[in-house]
PADREN-552817 format. One record per residue (C-alpha): residue number from 1; residue in one letter; x negated, y negated, z. Coordinates in Angstrom, 2 decimals, m for minus. Layout:
NUM; a; X; Y; Z .
...
% end
This chain:
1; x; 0.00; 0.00; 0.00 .
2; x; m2.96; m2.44; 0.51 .
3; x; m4.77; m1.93; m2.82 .
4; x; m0.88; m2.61; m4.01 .
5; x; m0.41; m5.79; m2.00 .
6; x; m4.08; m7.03; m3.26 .
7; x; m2.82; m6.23; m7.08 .
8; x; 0.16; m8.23; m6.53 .
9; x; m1.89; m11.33; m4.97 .
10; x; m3.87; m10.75; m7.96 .
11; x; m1.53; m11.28; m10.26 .
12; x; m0.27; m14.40; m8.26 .
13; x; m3.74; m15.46; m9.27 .
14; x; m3.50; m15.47; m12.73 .
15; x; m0.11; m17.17; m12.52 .
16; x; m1.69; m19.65; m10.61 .
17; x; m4.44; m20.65; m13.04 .
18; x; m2.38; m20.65; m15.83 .
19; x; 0.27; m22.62; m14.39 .
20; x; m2.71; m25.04; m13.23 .
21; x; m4.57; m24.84; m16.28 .
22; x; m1.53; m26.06; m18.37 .
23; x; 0.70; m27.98; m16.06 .
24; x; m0.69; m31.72; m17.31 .
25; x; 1.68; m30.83; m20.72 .
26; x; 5.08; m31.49; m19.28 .
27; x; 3.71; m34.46; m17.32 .
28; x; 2.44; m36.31; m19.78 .
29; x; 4.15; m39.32; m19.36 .
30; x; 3.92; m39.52; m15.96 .
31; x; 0.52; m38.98; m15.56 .
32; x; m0.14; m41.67; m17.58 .
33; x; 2.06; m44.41; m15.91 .
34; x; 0.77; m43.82; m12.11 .
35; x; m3.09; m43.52; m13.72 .
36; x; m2.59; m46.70; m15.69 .
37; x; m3.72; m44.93; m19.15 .
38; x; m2.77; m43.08; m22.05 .
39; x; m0.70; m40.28; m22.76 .
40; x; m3.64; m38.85; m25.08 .
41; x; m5.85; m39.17; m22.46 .
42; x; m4.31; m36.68; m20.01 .
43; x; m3.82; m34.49; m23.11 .
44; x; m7.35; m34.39; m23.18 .
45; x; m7.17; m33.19; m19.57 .
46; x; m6.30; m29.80; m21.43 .
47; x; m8.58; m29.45; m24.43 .
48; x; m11.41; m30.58; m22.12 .
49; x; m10.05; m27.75; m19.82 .
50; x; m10.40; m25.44; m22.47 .
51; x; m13.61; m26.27; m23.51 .
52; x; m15.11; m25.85; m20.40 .
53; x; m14.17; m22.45; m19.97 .
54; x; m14.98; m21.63; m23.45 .
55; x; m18.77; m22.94; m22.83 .
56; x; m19.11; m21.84; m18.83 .
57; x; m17.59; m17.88; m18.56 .
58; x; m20.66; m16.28; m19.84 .
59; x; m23.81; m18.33; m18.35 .
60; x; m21.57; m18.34; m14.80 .
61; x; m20.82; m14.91; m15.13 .
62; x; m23.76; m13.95; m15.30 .
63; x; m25.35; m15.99; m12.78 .
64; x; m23.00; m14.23; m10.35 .
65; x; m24.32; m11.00; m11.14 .
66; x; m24.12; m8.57; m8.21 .
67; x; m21.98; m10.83; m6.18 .
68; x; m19.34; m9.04; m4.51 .
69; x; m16.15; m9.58; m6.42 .
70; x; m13.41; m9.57; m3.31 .
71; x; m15.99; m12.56; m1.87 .
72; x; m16.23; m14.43; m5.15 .
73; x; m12.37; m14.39; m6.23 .
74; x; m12.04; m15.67; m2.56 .
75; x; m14.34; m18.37; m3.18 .
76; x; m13.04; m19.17; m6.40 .
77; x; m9.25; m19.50; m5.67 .
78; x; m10.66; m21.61; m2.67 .
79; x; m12.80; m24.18; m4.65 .
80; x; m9.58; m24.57; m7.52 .
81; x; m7.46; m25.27; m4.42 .
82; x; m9.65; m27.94; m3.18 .
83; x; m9.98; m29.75; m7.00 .
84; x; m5.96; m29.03; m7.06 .
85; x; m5.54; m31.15; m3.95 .
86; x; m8.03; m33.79; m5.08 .
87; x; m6.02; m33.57; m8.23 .
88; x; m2.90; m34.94; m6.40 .
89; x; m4.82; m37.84; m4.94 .
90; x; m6.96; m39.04; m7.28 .
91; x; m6.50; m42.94; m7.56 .
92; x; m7.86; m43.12; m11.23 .
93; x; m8.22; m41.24; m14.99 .
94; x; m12.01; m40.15; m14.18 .
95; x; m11.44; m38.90; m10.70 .
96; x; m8.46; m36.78; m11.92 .
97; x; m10.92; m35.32; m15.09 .
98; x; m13.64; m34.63; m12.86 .
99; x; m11.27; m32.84; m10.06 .
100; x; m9.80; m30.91; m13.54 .
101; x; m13.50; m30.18; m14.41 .
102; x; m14.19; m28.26; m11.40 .
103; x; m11.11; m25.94; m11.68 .
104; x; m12.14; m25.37; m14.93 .
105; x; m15.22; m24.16; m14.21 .
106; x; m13.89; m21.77; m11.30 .
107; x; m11.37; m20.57; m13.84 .
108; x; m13.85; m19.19; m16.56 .
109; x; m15.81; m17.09; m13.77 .
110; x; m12.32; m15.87; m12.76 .
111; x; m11.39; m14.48; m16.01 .
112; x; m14.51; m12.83; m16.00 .
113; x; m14.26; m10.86; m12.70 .
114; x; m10.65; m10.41; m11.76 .
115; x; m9.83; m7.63; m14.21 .
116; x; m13.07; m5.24; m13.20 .
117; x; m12.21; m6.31; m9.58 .
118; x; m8.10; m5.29; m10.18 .
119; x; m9.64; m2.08; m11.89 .
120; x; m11.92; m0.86; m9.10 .
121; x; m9.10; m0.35; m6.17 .
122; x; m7.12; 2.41; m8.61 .
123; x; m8.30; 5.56; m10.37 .
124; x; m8.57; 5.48; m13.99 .
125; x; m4.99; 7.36; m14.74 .
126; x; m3.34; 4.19; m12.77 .
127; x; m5.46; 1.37; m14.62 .
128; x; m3.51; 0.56; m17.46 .
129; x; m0.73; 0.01; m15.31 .
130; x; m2.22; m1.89; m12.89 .
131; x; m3.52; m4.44; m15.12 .
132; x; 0.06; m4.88; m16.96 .
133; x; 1.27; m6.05; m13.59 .
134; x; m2.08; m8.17; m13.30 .
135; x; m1.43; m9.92; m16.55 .
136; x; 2.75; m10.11; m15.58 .
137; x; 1.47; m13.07; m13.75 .
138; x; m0.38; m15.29; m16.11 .
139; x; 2.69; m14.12; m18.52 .
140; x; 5.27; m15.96; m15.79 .
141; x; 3.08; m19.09; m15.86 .
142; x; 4.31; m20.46; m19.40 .
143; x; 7.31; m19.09; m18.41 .
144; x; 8.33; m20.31; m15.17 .
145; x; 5.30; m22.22; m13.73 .
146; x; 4.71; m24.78; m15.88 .
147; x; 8.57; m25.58; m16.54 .
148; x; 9.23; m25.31; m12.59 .
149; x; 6.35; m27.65; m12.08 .
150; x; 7.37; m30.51; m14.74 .
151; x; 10.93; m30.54; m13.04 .
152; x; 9.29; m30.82; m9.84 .
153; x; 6.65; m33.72; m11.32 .
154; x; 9.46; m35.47; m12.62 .
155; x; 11.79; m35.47; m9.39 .
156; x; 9.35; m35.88; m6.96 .
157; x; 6.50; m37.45; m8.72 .
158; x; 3.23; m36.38; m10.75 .
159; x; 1.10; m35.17; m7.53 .
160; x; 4.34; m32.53; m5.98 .
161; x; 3.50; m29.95; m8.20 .
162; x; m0.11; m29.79; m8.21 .
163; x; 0.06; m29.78; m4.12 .
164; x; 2.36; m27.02; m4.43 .
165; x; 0.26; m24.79; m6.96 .
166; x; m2.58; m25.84; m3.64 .
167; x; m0.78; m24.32; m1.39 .
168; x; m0.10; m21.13; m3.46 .
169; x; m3.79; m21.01; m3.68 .
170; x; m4.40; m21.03; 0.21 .
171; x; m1.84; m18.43; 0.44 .
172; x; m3.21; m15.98; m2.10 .
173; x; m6.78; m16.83; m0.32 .
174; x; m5.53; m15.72; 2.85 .
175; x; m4.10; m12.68; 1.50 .
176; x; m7.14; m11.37; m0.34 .
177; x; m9.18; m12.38; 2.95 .
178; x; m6.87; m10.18; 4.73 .
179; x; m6.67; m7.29; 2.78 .
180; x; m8.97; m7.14; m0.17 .
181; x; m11.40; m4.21; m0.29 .
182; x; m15.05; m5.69; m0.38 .
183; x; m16.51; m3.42; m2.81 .
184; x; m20.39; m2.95; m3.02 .
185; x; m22.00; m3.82; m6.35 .
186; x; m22.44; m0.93; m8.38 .
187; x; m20.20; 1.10; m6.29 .
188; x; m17.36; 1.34; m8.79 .
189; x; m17.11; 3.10; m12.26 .
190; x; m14.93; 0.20; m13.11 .
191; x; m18.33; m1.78; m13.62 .
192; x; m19.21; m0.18; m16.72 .
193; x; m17.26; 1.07; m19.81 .
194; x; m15.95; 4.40; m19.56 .
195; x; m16.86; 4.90; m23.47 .
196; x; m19.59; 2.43; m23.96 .
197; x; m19.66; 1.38; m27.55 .
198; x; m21.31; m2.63; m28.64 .
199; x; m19.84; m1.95; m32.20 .
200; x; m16.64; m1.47; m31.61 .
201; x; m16.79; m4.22; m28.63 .
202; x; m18.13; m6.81; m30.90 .
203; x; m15.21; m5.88; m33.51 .
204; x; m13.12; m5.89; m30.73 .
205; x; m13.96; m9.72; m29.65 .
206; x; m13.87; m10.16; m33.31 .
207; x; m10.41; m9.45; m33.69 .
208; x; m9.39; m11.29; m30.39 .
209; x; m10.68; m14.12; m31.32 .
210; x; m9.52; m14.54; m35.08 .
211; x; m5.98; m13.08; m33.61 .
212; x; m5.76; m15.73; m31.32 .
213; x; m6.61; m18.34; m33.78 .
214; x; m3.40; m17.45; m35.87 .
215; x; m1.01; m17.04; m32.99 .
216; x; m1.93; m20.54; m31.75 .
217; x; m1.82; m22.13; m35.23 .
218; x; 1.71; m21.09; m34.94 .
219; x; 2.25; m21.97; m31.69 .
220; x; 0.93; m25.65; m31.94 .
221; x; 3.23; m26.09; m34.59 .
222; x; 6.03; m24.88; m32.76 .
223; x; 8.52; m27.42; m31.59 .
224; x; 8.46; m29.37; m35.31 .
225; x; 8.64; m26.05; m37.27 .
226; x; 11.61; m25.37; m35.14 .
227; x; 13.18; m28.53; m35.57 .
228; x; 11.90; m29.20; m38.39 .
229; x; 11.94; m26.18; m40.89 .
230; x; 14.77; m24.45; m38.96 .
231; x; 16.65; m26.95; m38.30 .
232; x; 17.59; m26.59; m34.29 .
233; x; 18.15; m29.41; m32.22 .
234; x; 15.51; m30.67; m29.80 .
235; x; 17.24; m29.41; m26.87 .
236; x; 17.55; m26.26; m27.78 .
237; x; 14.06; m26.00; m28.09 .
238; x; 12.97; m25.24; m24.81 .
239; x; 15.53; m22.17; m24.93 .
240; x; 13.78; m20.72; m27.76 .
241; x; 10.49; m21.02; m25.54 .
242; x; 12.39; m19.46; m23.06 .
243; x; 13.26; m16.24; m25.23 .
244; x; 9.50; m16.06; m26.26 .
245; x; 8.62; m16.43; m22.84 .
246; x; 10.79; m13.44; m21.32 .
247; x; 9.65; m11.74; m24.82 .
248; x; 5.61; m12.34; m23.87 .
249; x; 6.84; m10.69; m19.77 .
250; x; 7.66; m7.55; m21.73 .
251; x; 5.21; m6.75; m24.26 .
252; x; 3.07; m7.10; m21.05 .
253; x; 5.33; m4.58; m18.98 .
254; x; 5.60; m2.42; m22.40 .
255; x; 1.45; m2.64; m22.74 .
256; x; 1.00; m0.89; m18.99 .
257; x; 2.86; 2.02; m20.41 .
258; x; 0.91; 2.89; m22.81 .
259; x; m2.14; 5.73; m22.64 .
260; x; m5.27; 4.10; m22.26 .
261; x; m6.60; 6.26; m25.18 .
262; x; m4.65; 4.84; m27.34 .
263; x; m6.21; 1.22; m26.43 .
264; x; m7.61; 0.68; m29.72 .
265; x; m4.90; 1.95; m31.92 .
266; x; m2.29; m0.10; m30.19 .
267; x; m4.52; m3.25; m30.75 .
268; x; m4.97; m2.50; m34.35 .
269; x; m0.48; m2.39; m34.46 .
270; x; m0.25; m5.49; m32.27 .
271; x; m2.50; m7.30; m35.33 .
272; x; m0.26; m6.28; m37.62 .
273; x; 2.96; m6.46; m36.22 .
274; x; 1.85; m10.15; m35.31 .
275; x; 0.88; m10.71; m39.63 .
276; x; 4.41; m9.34; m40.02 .
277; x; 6.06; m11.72; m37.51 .
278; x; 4.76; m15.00; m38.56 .
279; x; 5.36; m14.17; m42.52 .
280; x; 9.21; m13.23; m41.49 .
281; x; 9.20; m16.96; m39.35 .
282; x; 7.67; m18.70; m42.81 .
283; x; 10.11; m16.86; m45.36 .
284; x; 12.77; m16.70; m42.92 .
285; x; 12.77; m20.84; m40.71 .
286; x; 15.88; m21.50; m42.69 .
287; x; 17.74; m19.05; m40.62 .
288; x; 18.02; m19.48; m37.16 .
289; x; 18.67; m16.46; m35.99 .
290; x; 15.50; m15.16; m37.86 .
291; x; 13.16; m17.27; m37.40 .
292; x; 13.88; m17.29; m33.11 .
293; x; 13.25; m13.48; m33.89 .
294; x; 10.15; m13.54; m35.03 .
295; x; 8.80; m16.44; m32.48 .
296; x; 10.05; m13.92; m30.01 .
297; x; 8.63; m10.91; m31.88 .
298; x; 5.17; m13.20; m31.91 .
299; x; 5.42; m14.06; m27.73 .
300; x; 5.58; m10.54; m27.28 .
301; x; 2.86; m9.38; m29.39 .
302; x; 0.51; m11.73; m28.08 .
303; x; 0.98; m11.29; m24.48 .
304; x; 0.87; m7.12; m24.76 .
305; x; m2.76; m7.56; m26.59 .
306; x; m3.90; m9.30; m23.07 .
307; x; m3.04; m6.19; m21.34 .
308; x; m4.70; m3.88; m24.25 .
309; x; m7.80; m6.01; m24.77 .
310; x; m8.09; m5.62; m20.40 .
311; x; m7.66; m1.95; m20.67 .
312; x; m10.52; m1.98; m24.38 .
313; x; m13.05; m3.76; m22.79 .
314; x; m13.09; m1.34; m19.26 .
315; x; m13.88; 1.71; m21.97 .
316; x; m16.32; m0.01; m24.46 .
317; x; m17.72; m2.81; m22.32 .
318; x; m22.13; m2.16; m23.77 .
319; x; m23.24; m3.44; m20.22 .
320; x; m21.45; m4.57; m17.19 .
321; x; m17.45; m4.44; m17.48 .
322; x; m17.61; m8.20; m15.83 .
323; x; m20.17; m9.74; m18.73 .
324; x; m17.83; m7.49; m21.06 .
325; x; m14.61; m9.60; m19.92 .
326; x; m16.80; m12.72; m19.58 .
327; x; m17.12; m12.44; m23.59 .
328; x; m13.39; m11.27; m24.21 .
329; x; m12.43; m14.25; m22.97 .
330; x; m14.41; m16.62; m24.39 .
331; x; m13.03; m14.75; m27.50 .
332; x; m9.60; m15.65; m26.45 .
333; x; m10.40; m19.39; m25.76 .
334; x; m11.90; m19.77; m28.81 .
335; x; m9.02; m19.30; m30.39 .
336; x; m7.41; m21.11; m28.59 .
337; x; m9.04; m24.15; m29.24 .
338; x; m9.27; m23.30; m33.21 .
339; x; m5.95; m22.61; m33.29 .
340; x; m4.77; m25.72; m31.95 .
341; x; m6.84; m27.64; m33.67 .
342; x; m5.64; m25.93; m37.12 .
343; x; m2.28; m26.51; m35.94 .
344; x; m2.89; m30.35; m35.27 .
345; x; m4.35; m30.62; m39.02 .
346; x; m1.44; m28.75; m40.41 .
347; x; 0.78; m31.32; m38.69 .
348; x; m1.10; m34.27; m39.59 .
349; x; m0.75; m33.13; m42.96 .
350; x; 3.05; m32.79; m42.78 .
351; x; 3.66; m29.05; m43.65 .
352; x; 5.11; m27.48; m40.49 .
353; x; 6.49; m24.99; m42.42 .
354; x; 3.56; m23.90; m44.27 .
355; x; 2.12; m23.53; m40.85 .
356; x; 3.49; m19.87; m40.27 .
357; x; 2.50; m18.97; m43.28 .
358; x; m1.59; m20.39; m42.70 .
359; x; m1.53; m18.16; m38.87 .
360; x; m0.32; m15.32; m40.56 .
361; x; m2.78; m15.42; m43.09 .
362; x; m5.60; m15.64; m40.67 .
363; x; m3.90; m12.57; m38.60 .
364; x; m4.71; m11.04; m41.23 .
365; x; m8.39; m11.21; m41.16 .
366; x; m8.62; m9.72; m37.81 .
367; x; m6.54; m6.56; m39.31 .
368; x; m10.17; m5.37; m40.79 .
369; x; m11.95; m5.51; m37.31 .
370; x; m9.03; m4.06; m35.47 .
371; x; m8.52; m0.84; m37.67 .
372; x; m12.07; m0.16; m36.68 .
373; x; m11.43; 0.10; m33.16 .
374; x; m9.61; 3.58; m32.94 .
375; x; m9.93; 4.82; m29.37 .
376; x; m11.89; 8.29; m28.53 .
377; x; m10.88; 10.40; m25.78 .
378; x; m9.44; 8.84; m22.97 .
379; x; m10.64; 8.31; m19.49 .
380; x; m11.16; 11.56; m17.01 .
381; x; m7.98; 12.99; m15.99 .
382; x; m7.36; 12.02; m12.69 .
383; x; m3.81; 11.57; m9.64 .
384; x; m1.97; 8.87; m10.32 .
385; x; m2.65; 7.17; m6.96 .
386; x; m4.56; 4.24; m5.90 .
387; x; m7.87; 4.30; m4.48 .
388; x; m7.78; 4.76; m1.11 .
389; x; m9.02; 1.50; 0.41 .
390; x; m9.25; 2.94; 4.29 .
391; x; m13.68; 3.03; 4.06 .
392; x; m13.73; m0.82; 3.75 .
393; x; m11.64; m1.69; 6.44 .
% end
């Protein structure tokens, strides 16, 4: 039951960084007013967020090499709630960036370790499973988190919701304090890949990364396309986000389901099903009904392959599983950032339709690295139980 409690704090976690990393969004205009500057300067409070990740999750990751993970993800939730709450009370623009900066910076080592450190407290039979509910959280962020947190910016000012993401911080602290095992480096077969492999992990990151680009091409785009090209009315946009919000919950609950032997395979369908989804939303955004299908179809998609790529890099992580995810998820930001800046090109342009059409094209691409990533035998047989957790007490 502890290694089950821990798991669940975990996945609090994740909620809580994405919630934190994308929160500034819906506050735009509030932000702006109390700091005296610019809505496009506290959007830059998210691409520089971005960024930093992107260019500190493999030189801090590996800096922390042999730390103990329980000890670090302690730390690190600990440090993001202290920017969080400096957050709230910074009195100008350059405070509130450098406060940002720090949590950024806590979040890219995070990425790194948390899904190793989930891994090690359950027996390989139990893993895939245990990081779908790991992943459920950052999956509730976009859908609950951030729009909970703009109501609660907007009716009780700016600072509200960033003090109450704090406080969800200390808690999960506390809790992983209490209760986390503290593993000893190199104690844990969840450190290295099960089926270590650097081809198909460089493929792998490859594919992530090119995967990503086209899913957030789409996604940048996806409030004019809707509007736009579809033709649904502005306040029924944030419904449609909705349905590819609850969609993105259950590809992740769908992913822990799934044999991790069949890791690679089910990336290489996930690819394609996502090509497939954005060329129905380009050929079909003058239906509705359609094109809210495929966003859907797309929200899904992308949120099981967090789950799968989890569960590929534990069995073909080359080195250490941590520097493994370190690299997966620079992968991911990376595309992330080209995405949305492909998507803010395509809309400068004017052709929000055509924008569907450009991320499925790129999906595309990653379809060669991704049908090279067949899985080989799975990991040993073993209960499906958690680790028993008793020894570090």
């Amino acid at each position: 039951m502890r290694a089950w409690a821990v798991l669940v704090a975990l996945s609090a976690s994740t909620f809580f960084y994405v919630t934190l990393e994308t929160l500034p969004i819906g506050l735009l205009p509030e932000i702006a007013e109390n700091l005296g500057t610019t809505t496009s300067a506290v959007g830059l409070l998210v691409t520089a967020y971005g960024l930093m990740v992107v260019a500190a999750t493999i030189p801090l990751t590996r800096l922390t090499t042999g730390w103990r993970r329980g000890r670090l993800l302690v730390a690190l939730l600990l440090v993001s709630t202290v920017a969080t709450v400096l957050s709230a009370f910074a009195p100008a623009y350059p405070a509130l960036l450098a406060a940002r900066v720090v949590t950024a910076l806590s979040q890219a080592l995070f990425w790194a370790v948390v899904t190793p450190a989930a891994a090690a407290m359950f027996r390989p039979a139990m893993r895939g499973r245990a990081i779908s509910i790991l992943y459920g959280g950052s999956s509730t962020g976009p859908l609950l988190g951030v729009p909970a947190g703009t109501w609660l910016g907007q009716q009780f000012g700016w600072q509200a919701p960033f003090l109450a993401l704090a406080a969800l911080g200390l808690a999960i602290s506390a809790v992983l304090v209490t209760l986390m095992p503290d593993i000893a480096p190199g104690s844990s077969d969840a450190e290295r890949g099960w089926a270590p492999d650097a081809r198909r992990y460089r493929r792998l990151v490859i594919a992530v990364a090119v995967m990503v680009t086209g899913a957030f091409t789409a996604f940048t785009c996806i409030s004019p396309f809707l509007t736009g090209a579809t033709g649904i009315s502005v306040p029924a946009v944030g419904a449609v986000l909705l349905v590819r919000g609850v969609a993105g919950l259950a590809g992740v609950i769908v992913a822990g389901f799934l044999p991790a032997r069949h890791a690679g395979r089910t990336m290489a369908v996930l690819v394609g099903v996502q090509a497939l989804a954005l060329a129905v939303q380009f050929a079909g955004s003058g239906v509705p009904a359609i094109a809210i299908t495929a966003v859907a179809v797309s929200g899904f998609v992308l949120s099981a392959m967090t789950a799968v790529l989890a569960v590929m890099v534990l069995e073909v992580a080359p080195g250490s599983t941590d520097m493994a995810a370190a690299g997966s998820s620079t992968a991911f930001n990376v595309g992330i950032t080209a995405g949305a800046l492909i998507g803010s090109q395509v809309l400068a342009g004017g052709g929000v339709r055509s924008s569907a059409l450009l991320a499925a094209a790129i999906t595309v691409v990653a379809l060669l690295p991704a049908l090279q990533l067949k899985s080989g035998i799975g990991p040993r047989s073993e209960p499906e139980r958690p680790l028993g957790i008793s020894h570090s007490s």
